[in-house]
C-alpha positions as CSV (number, residue, x, y, z in Angstrom):
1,X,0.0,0.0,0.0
2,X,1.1,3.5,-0.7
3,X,1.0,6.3,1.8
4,X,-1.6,7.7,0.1
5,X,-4.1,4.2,0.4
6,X,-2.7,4.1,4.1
7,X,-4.4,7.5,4.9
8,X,-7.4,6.4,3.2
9,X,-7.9,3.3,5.4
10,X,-7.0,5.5,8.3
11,X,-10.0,7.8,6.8
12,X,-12.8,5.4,6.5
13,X,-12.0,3.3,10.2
14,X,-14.4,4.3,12.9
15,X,-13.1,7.5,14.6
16,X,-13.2,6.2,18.0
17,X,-10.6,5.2,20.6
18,X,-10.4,1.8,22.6
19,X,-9.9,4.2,25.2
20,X,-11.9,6.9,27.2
21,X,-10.0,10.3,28.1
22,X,-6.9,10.9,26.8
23,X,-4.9,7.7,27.1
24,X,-3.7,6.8,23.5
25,X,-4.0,3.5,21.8
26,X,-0.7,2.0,20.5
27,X,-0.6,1.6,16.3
28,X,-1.0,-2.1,16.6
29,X,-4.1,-2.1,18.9
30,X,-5.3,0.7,16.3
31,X,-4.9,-2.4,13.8
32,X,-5.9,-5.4,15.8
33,X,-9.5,-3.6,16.3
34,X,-10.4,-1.6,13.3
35,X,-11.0,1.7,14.9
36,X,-9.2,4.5,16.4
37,X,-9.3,8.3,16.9
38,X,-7.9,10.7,14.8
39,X,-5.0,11.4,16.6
40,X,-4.1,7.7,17.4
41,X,-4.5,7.5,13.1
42,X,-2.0,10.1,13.1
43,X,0.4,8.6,15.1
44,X,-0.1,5.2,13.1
45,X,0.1,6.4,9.9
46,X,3.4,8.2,11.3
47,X,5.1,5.2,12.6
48,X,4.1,3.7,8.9
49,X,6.3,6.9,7.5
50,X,9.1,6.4,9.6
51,X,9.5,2.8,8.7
52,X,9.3,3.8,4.9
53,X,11.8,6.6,5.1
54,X,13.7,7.4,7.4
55,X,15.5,10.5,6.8
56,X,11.9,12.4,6.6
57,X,11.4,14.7,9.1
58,X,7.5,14.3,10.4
59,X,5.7,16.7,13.0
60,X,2.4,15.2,14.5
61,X,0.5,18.7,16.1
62,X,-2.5,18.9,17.9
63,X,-5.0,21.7,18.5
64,X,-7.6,20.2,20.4
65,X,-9.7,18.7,17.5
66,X,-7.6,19.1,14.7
67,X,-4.3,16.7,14.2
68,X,-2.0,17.5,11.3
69,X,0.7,14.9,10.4
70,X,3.6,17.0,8.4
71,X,5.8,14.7,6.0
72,X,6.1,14.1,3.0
73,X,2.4,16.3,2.5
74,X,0.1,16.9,5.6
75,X,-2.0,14.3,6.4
76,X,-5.1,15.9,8.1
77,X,-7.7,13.7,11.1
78,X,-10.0,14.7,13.5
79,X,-9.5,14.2,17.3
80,X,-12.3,13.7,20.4
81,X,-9.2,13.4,22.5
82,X,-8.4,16.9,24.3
83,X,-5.1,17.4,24.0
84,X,-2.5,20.4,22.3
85,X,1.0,20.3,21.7
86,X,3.1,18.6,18.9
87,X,5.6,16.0,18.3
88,X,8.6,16.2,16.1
89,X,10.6,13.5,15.0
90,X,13.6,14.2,13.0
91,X,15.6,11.9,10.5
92,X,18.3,11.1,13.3
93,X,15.3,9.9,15.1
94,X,14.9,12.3,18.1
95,X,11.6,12.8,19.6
96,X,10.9,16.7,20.8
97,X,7.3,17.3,22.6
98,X,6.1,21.4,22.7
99,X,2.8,22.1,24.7
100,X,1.0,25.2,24.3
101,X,2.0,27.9,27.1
């Protein structure tokens, strides 16, 4: 599958979490049952980029409702979860977290 049919499975799952509040499902539970919320998608489709290439930098953020996933184009999904901030992931593979002030 492409990137682009990736996203589109992501698209037509259910939009709702295993989990109530804000805890996160993992990628693979996001697989295992067929349904997850936007931002979990994000994070999924993400870990998919990563795998693919490497060197590509990726930003996951998060305005309340709205997730983004910046790579190779943005990837847009719709969150239930509350939360704000973003995640950046560069090609040497560190992880940097901002929250809004």
């Amino acid at each position: 599958m492409s990137a682009a049919e990736v996203y589109e499975w992501l698209i037509r799952l259910p939009a709702a979490s295993i989990y109530d509040g804000n805890r996160l499902a993992q990628p693979d539970e996001l697989a295992n049952y067929g349904t997850g919320d936007g931002l979990e998608k994000a994070f999924f489709l993400a870990n998919v980029l990563r795998h693919r290439d490497p060197a590509e930098a990726l930003r996951v953020a998060v305005d309340k409702s709205r997730v983004v996933l910046r790579a190779d184009r943005n990837y847009e999904f719709v969150s239930a979860k509350t939360l704000q901030g973003q995640v950046d992931i560069t090609p040497a593979g560190e992880i940097t977290t901002t929250s809004p002030a």
